[in-house]
C-alpha positions as a LaTeX table, in Angstrom:
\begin{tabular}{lrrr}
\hline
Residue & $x$ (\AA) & $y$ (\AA) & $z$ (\AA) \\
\hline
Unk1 & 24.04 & 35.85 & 23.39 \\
Unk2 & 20.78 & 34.44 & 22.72 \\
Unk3 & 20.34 & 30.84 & 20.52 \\
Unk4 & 18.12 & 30.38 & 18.14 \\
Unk5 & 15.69 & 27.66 & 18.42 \\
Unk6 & 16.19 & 25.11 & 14.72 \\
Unk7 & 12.89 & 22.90 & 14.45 \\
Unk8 & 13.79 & 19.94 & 12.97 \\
Unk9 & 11.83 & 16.76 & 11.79 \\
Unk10 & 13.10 & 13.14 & 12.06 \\
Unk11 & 12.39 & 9.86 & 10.26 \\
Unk12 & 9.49 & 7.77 & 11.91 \\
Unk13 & 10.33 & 4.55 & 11.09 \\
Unk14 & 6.34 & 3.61 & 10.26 \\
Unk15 & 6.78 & 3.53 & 6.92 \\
Unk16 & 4.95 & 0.38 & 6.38 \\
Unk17 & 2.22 & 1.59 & 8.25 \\
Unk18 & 2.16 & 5.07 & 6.08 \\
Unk19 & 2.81 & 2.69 & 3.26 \\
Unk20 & $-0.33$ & 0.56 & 3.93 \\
Unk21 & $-2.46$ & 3.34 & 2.90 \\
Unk22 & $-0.56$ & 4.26 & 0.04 \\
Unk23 & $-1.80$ & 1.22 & $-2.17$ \\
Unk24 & $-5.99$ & 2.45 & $-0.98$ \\
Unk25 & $-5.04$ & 6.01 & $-1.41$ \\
Unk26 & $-3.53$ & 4.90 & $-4.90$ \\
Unk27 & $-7.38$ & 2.91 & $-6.43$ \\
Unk28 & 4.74 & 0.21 & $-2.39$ \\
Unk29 & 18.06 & $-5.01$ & 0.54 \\
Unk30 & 18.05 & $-7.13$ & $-2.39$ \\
Unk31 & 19.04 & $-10.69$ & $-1.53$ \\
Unk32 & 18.38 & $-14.12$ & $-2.18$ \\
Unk33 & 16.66 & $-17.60$ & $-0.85$ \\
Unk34 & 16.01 & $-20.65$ & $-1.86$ \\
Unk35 & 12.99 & $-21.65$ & $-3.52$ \\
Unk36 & 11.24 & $-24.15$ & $-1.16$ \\
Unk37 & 12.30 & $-23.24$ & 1.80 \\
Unk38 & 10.39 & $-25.15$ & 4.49 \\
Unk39 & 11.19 & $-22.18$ & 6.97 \\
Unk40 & 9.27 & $-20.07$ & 5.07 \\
Unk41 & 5.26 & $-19.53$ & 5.39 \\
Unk42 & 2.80 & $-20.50$ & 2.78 \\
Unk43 & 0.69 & $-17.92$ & 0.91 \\
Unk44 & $-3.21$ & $-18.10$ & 1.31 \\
Unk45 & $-4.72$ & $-18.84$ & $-2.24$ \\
Unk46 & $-7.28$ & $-16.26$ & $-3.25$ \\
Unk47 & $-11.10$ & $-17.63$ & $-4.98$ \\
Unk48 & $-11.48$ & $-17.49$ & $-8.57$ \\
Unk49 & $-15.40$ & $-17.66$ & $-8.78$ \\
Unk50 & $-17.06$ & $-14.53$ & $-9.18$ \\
Unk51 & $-20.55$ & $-14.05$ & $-6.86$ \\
Unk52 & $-21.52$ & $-11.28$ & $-9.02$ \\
Unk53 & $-25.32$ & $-10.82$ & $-9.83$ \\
Unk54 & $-25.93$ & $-13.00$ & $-13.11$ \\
Unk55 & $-28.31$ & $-13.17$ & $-15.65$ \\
Unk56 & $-27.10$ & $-16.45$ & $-17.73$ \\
Unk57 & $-26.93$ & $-20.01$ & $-16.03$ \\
Unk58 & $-25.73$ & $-23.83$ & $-17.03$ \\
Unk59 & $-27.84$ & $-26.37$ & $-17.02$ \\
Unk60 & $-27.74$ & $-29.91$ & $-17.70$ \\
Unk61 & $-30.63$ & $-32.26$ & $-18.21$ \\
Unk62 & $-30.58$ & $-35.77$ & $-17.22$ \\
Unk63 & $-31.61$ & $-37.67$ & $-20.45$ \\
Unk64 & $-31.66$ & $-37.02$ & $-24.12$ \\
Unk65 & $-35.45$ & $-37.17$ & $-24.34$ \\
Unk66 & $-35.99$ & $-33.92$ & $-22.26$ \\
Unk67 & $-33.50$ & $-31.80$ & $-24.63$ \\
Unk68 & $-35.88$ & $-31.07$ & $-26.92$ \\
Unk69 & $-36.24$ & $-27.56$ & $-26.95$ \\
Unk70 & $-39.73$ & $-27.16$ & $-26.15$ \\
Unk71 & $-39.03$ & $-29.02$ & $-22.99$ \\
Unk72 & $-36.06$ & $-26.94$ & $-22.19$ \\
Unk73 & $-37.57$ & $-23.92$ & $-22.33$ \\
Unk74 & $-40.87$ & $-25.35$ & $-20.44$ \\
Unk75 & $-38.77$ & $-25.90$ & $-17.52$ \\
Unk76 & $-36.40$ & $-23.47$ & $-17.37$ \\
Unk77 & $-39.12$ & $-20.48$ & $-17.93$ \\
Unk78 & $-41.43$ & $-22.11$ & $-15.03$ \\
Unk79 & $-38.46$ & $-21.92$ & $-12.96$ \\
Unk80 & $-38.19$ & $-17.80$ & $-13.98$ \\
Unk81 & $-41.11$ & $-17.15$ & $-13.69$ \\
Unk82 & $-41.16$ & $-17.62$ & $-9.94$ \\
Unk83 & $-38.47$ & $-14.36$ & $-10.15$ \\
Unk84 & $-41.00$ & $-12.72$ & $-12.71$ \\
Unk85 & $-38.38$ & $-13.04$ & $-15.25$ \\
Unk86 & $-38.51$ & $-15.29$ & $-18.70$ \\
Unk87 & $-35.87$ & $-17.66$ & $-20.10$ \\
Unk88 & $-34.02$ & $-17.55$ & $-22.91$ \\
Unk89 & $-32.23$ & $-20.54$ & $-24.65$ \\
Unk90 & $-28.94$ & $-19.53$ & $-26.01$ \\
Unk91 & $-26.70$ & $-22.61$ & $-26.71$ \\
Unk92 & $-25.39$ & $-25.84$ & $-25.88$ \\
Unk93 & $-21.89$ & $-26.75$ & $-24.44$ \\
Unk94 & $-19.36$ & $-29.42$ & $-25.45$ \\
Unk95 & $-21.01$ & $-31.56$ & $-23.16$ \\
Unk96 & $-24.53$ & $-31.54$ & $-23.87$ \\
Unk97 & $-25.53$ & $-29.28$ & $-21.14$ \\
Unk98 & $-27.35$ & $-25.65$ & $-22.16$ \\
Unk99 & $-26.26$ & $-22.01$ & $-21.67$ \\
Unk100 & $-29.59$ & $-20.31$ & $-20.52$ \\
Unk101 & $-30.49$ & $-16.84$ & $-20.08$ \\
Unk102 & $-32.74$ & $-15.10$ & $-18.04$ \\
Unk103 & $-34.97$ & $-11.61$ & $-19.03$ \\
Unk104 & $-33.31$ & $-10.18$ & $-16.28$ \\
Unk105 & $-29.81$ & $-9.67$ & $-14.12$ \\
Unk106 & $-30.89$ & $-12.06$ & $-10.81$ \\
Unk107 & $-29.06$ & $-10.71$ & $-7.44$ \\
Unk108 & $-27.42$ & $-13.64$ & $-5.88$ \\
Unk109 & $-30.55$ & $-14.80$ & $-3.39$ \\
Unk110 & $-32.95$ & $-14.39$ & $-6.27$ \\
Unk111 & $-29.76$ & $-16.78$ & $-8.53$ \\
Unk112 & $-29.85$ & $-19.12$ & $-5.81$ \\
Unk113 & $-33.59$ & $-19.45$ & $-5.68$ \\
Unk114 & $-33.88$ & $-20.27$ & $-9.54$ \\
Unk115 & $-31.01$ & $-22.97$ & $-9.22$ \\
Unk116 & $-33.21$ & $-24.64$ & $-6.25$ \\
Unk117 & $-36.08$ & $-24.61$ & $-8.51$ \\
Unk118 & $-34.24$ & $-26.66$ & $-11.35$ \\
Unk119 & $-32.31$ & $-28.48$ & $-9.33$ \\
Unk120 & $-35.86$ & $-29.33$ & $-7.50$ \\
Unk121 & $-36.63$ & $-31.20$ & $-11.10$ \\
Unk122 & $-35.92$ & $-34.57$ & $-11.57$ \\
Unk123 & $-34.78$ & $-34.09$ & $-15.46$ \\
Unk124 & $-32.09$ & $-31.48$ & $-14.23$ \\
Unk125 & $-28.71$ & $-33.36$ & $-13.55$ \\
Unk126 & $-27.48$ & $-29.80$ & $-12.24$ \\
Unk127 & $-27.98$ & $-25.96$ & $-12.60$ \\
Unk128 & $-25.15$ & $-23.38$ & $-11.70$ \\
Unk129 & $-24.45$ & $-19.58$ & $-12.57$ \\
Unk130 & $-22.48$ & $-19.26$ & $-15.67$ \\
Unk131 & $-20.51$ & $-16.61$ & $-13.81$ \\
Unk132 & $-17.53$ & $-14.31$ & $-15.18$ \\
Unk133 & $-13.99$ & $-15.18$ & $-14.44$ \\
Unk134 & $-11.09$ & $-12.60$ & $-13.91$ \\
Unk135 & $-7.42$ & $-12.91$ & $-14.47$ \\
Unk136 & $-6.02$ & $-12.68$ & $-11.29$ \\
Unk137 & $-2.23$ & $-11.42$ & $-9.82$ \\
Unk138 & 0.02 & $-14.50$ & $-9.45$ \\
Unk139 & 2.25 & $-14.57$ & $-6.84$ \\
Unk140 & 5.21 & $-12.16$ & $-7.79$ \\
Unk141 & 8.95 & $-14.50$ & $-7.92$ \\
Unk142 & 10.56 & $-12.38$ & $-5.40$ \\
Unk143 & 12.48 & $-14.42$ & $-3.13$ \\
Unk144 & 11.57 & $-12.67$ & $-0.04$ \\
Unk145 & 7.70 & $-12.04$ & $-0.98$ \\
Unk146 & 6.81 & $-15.34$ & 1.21 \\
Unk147 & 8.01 & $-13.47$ & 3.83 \\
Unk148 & 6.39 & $-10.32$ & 3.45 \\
Unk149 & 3.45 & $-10.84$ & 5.91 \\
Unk150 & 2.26 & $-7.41$ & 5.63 \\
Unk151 & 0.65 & $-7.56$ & 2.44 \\
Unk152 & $-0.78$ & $-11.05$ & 2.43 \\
Unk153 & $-3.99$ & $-11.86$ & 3.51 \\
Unk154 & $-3.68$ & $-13.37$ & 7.07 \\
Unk155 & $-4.16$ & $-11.78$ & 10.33 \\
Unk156 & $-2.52$ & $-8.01$ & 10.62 \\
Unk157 & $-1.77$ & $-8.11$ & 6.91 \\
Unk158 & $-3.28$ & $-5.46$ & 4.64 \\
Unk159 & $-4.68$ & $-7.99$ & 1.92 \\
Unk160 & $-2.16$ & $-6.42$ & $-0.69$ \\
Unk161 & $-2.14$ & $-9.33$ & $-3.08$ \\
Unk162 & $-6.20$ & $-9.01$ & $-2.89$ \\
Unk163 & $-5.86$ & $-5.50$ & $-4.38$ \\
Unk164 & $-3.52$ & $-6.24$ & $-7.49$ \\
Unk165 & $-6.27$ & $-7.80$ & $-8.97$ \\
Unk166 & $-7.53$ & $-4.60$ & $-9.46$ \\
Unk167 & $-4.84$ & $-1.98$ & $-9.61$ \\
Unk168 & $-0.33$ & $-2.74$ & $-8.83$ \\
Unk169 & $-0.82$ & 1.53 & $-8.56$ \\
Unk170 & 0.18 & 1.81 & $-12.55$ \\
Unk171 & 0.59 & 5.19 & $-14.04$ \\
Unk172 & 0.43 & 6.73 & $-10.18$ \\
Unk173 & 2.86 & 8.88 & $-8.51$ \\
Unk174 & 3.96 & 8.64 & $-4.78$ \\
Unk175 & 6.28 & 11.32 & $-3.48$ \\
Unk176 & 8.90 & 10.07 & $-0.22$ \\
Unk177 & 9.91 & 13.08 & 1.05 \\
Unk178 & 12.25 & 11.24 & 3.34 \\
Unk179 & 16.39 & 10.91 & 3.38 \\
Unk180 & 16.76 & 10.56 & $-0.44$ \\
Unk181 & 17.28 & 7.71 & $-2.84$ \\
Unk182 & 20.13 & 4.89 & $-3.27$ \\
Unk183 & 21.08 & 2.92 & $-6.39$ \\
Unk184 & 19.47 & $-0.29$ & $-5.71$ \\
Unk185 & 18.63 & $-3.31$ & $-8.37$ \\
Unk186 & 14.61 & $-3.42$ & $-6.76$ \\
Unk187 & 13.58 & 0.29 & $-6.86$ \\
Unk188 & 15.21 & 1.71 & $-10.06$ \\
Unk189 & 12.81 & 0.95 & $-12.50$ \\
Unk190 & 10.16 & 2.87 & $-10.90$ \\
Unk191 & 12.55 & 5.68 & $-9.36$ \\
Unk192 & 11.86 & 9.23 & $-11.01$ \\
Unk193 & 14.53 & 12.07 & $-10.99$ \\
Unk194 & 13.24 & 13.71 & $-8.00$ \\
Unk195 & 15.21 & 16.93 & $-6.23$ \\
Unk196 & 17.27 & 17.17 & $-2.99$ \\
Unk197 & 15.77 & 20.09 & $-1.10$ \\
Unk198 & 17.96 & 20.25 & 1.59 \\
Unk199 & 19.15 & 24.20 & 1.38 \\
Unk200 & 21.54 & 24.15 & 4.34 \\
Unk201 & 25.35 & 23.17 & 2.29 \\
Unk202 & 26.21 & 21.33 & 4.87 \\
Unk203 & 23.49 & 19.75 & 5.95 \\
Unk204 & 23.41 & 18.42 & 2.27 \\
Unk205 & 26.80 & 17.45 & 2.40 \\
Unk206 & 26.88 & 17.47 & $-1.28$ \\
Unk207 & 28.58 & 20.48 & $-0.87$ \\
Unk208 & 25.50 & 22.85 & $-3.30$ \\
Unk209 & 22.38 & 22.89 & $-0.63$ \\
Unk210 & 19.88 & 22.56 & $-3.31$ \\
Unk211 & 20.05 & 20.82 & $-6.49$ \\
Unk212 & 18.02 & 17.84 & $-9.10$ \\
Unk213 & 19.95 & 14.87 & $-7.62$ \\
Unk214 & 17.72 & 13.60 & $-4.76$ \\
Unk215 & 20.71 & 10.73 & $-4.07$ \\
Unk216 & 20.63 & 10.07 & 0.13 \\
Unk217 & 24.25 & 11.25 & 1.50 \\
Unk218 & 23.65 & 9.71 & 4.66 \\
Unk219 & 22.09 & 11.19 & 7.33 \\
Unk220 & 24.56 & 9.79 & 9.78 \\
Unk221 & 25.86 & 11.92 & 12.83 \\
Unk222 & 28.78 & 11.81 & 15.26 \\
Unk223 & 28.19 & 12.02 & 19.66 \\
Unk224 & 26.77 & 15.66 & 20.54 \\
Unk225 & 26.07 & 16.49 & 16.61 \\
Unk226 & 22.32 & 16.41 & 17.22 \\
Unk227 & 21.96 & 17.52 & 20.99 \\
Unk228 & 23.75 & 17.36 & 24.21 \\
Unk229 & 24.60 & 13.82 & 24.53 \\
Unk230 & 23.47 & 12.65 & 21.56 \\
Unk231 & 24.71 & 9.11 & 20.68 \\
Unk232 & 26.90 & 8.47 & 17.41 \\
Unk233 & 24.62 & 7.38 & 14.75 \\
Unk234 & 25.05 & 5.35 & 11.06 \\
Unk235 & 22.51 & 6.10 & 8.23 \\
Unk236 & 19.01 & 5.10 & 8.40 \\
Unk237 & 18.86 & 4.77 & 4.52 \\
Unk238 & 15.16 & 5.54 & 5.64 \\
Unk239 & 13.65 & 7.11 & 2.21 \\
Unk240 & 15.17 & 3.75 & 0.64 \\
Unk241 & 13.22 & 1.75 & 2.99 \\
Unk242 & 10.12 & 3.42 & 2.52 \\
Unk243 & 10.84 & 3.29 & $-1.11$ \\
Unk244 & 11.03 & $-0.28$ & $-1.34$ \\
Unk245 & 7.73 & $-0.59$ & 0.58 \\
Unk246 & 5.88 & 0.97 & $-1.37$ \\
Unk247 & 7.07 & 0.88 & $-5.16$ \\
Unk248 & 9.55 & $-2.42$ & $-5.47$ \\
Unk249 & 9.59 & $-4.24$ & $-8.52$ \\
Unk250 & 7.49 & $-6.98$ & $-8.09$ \\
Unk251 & 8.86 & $-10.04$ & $-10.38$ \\
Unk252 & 12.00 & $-9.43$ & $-10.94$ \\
Unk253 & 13.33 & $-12.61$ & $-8.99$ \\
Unk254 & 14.51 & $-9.75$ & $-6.53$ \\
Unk255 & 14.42 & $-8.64$ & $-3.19$ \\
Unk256 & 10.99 & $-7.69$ & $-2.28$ \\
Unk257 & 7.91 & $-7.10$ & $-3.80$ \\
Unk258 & 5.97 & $-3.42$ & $-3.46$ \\
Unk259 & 2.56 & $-2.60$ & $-2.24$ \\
Unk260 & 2.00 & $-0.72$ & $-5.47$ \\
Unk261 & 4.77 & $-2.35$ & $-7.32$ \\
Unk262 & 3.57 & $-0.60$ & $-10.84$ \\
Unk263 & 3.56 & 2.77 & $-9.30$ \\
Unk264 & 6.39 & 5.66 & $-9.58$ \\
Unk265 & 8.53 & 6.94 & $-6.34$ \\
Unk266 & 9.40 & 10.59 & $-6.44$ \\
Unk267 & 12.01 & 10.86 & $-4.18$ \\
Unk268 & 12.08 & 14.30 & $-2.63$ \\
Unk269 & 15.53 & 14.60 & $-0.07$ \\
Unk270 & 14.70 & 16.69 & 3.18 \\
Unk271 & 16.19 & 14.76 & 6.20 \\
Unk272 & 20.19 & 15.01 & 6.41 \\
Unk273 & 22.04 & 14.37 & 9.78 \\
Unk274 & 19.48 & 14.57 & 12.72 \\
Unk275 & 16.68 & 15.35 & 10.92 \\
Unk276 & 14.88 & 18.24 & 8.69 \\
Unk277 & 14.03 & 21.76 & 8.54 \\
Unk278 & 10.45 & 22.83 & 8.61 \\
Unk279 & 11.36 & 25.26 & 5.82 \\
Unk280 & 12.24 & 22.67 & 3.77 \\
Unk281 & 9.57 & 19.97 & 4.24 \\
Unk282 & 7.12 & 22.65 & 3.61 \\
Unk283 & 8.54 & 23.64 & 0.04 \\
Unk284 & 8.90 & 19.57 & $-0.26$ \\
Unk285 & 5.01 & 19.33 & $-0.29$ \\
Unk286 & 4.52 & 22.33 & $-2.52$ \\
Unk287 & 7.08 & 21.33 & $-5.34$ \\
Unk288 & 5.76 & 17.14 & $-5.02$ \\
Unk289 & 2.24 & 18.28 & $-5.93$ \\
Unk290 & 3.22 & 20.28 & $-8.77$ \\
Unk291 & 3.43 & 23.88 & $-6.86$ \\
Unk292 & 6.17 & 26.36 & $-7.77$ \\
Unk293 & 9.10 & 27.06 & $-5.54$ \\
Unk294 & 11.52 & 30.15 & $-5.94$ \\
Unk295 & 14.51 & 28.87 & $-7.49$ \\
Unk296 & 13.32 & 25.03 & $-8.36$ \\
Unk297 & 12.23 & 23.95 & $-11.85$ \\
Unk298 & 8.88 & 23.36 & $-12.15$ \\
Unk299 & 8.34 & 19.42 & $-10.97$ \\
Unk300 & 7.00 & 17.43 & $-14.06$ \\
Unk301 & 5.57 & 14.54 & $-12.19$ \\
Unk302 & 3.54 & 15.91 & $-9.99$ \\
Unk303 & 2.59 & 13.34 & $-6.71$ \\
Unk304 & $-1.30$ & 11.54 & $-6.31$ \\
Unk305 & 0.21 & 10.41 & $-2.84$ \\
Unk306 & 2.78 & 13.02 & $-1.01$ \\
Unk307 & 4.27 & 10.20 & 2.03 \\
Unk308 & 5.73 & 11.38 & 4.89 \\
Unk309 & 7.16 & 9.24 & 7.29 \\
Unk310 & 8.49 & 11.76 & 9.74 \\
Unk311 & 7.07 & 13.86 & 12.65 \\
Unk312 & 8.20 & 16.01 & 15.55 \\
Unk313 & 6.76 & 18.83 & 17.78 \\
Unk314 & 8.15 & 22.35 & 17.23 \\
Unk315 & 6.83 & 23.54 & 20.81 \\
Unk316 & 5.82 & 20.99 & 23.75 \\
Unk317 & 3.85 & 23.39 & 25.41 \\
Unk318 & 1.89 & 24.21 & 21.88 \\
Unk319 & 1.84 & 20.92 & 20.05 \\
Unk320 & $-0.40$ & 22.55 & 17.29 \\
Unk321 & 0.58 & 21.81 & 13.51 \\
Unk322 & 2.67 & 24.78 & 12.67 \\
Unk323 & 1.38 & 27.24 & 10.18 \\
Unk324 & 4.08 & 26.91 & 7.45 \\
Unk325 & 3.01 & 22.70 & 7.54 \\
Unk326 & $-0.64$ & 23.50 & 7.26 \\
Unk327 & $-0.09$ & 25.71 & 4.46 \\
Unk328 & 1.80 & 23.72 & 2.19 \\
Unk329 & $-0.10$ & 20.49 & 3.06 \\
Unk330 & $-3.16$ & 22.39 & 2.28 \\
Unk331 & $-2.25$ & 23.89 & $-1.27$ \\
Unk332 & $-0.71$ & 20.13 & $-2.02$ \\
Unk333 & $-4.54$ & 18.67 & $-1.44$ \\
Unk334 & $-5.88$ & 21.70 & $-3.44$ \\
Unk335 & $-3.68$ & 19.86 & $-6.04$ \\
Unk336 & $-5.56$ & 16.69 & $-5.46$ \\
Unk337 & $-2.48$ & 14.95 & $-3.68$ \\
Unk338 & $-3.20$ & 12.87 & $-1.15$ \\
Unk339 & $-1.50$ & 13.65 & 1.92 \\
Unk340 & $-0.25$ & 10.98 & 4.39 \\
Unk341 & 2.20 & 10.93 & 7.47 \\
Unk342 & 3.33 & 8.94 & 10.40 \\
Unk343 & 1.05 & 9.12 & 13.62 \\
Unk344 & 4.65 & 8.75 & 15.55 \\
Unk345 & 6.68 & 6.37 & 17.38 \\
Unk346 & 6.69 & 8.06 & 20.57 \\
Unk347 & 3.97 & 5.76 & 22.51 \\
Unk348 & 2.42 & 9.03 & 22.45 \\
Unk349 & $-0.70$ & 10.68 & 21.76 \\
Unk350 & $-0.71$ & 11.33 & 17.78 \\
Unk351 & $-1.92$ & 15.08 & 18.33 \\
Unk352 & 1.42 & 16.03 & 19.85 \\
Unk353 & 3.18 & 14.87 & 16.70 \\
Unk354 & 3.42 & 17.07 & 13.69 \\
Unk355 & 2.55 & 16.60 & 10.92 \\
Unk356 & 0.21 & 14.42 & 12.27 \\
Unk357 & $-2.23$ & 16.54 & 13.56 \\
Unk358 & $-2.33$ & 18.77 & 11.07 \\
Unk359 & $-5.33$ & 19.36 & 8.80 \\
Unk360 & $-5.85$ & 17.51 & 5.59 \\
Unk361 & $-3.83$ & 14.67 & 6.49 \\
Unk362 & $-4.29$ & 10.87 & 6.77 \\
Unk363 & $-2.45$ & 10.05 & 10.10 \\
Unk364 & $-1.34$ & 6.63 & 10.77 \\
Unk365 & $-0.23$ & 3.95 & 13.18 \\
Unk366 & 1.68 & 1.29 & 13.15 \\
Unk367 & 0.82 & $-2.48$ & 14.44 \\
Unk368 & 2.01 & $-5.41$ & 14.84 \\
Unk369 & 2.16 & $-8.70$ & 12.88 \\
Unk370 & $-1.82$ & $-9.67$ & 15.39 \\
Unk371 & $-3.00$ & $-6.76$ & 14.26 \\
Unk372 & $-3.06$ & $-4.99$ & 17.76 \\
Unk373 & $-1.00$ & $-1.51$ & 17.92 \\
Unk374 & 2.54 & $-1.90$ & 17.98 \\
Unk375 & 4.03 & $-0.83$ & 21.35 \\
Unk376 & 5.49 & 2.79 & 20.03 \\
Unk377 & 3.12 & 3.73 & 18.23 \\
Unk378 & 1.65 & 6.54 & 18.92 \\
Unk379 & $-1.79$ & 6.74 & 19.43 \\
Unk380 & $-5.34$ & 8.86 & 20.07 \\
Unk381 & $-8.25$ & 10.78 & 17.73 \\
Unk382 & $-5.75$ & 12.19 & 15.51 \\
Unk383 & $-4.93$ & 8.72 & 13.99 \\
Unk384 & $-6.90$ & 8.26 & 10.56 \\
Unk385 & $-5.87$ & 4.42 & 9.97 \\
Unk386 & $-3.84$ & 1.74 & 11.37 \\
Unk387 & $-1.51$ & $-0.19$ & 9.17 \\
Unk388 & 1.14 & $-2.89$ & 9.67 \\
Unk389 & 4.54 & $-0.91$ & 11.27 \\
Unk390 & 5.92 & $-4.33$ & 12.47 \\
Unk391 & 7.23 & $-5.33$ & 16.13 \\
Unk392 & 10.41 & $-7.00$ & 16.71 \\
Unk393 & 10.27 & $-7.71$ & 20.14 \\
Unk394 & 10.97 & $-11.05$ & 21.37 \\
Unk395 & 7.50 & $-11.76$ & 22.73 \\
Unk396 & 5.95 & $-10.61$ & 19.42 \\
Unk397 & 6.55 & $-13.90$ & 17.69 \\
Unk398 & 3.92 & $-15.78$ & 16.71 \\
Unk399 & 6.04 & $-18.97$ & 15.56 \\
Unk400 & 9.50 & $-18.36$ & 17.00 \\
Unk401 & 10.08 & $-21.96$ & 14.86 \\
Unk402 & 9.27 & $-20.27$ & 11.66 \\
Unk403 & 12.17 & $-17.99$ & 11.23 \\
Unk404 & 9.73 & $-15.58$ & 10.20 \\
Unk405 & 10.79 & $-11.53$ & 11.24 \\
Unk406 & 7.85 & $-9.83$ & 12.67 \\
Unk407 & 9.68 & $-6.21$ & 11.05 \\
Unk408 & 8.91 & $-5.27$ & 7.54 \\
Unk409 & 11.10 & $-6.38$ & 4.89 \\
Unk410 & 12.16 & $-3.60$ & 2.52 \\
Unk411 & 15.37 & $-2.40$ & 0.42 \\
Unk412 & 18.01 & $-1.30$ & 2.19 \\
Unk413 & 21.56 & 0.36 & 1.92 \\
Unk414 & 24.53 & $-1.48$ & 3.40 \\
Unk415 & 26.27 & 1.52 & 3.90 \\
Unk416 & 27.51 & 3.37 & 6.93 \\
\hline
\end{tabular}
């Protein structure tokens, strides 16, 4: 009687470290704490000024009897013209200083010589750039967002709070095709439909294989379920995790906050107990990017990111990416998805690890809260991007007074 062989695929728990390039590929359980916590870190203030080239400055003259505006625009043009530019007076300010323009947008080391010739002249009181000002991202309310190292701006953080000046990922799609999704009070505002494409019945254990509800039924597993010896095993409530680190709502006096906290999670279910089949993760990748799958309505939100936070090798002795994943993860970048999946856990070199070393992907590993690769990660050429992954051991802390975890905080499901 011969076995057949059943590839499967299992969660790598690097989703913040997949997540960490969601929020550049994009341009990410609830609970409480008191405001003011002295236990908890404080958040690095970002700079307001602009240093963008200029062509307008302030200026403010010492006495009344050099305002005239002959006199103004005597020494403010013999201060241009050094630059080969000419001056323009535009206005004067509430108090008493003038707005001055010059012929020409000045670079910042051409800005900074004009503003040491006027400030060189005795009449001038003082000369800056009348630079721009943006609005900038306050700190979300979230009562665990002090806590969220990973996206602040100190060492081994990815500068997250840097980048919602720009973009929170609004009006973008991000596909976790992971263990499914889980009612929680931080991800449902920015949780789409999804589908659960596990076809095995009972691996789906929602007794139809198949089907538009992408709701995680646990991948949990008893002793010997998964292999010889296998260990008994609650759910990892892993796609809910990843979720959370990527999309939560940020300012909702919740939880956590997201990496891209304005973008969409498409929640596509292919891991059930002990993992995934190939088959299934393939037609994942097709249907997220807006593809067509035999017997799946057509997906109506189609994925910019596709994130997959799970890896194994089909053959040890031929690590290569297997066809079937190379195929669907090319036609999803055809698409224009971007494509992005765990390096591994394994302390292992990344190209044993599929999908890792496949084509067309963005690999990447996980570190720690210094920055320096977390201990099992894996590792090697096939890694694209490091990106924090967390490490809870012991001699990982950095303050062991702060009460600060050195994991990733992200939703969770406090079910078995």
């Amino acid at each position: 009687m011969s076995l057949t062989r059943r590839t499967r695929f299992t969660a790598a728990i690097m989703s913040a470290g997949i997540a960490g390039l969601v929020a550049s590929a994009l341009v990410v359980p609830s609970a409480s704490a008191a405001d003011g916590d002295p236990h908890l870190p404080s958040i690095p203030r970002r700079p307001s000024v602009s240093t963008a080239p200029t062509d307008q400055f302030i200026v403010k003259y010492k006495s009344s009897g050099r305002s005239s505006s002959a006199l103004r625009a005597q020494s403010f043009n013999r201060a241009a013209a050094k630059l080969g530019a000419t001056g323009q007076d535009l206005r004067a300010t509430v108090n008493g200083a003038r707005v001055v323009r010059t012929s020409k947008e000045l670079g910042q080391d051409d800005a900074e010589k004009l503003l040491a010739s006027l400030r060189a002249d005795p009449a001038v009181a003082y000369a800056e750039p009348d630079v721009k000002l943006q609005a900038k991202a306050a700190d979300p309310n979230d009562p665990f967002f002090p806590w969220q190292w990973n996206l602040s701006a100190e060492t081994g953080g990815i500068k997250a709070t840097r980048a919602w000046d720009v973009t929170q990922g609004a009006g973008q799609v991000v596909a976790v095709i992971d263990t499914g999704k889980t009612d929680h009070v931080d991800l449902n505002a920015n949780m789409l439909p999804g589908y659960d494409m596990i076809a095995d019945d009972s691996d789906a254990r929602d007794g139809d294989g198949r089907d538009p509800d992408a709701t995680d039924e646990g991948d949990w597993s008893t002793a010997g379920q998964c292999s010889s010896g296998s260990f008994e095993m609650a759910s990892s409530w892993h796609g809910t995790h990843v979720a959370g680190i990527i999309a939560a709502v940020a300012n909702n006096a919740e939880g956590v906050a997201g990496i891209a906290p304005k973008a969409r999670i498409l929640p596509v279910r292919v891991l059930g107990p002990c993992g995934g089949q190939l088959s299934d993760i393939a037609d994942a990748i097709i249907w997220a990017s807006g593809g067509a799958v035999d017997g799946v309505p057509a997906n109506p939100n189609p994925a910019r990111v596709i994130n997959l936070s799970l890896g194994g090798s089909t053959d040890p002795e031929n690590p290569a990416c297997p066809r079937t994943f190379q195929d669907a993860i090319d036609a999803a970048t055809a698409r224009g998805s971007v494509v992005v999946a765990a390096a591994g856990n394994e302390m292992a070199d990344a190209s044993t690890s599929s999908p890792a070393n496949c084509d067309n992907v963005i690999a990447v590993a996980a570190s720690g809260r210094t920055g320096a690769l977390a201990p099992y990660s894996n590792f090697g050429s096939a890694v694209d991007i490091t990106a924090p992954g967390g490490d809870m051991r012991p001699t990982s802390v950095i303050d062991p007074d702060s009460g600060v975890p050195n994991g990733i905080l992200s939703t969770l499901n406090d079910g078995d």
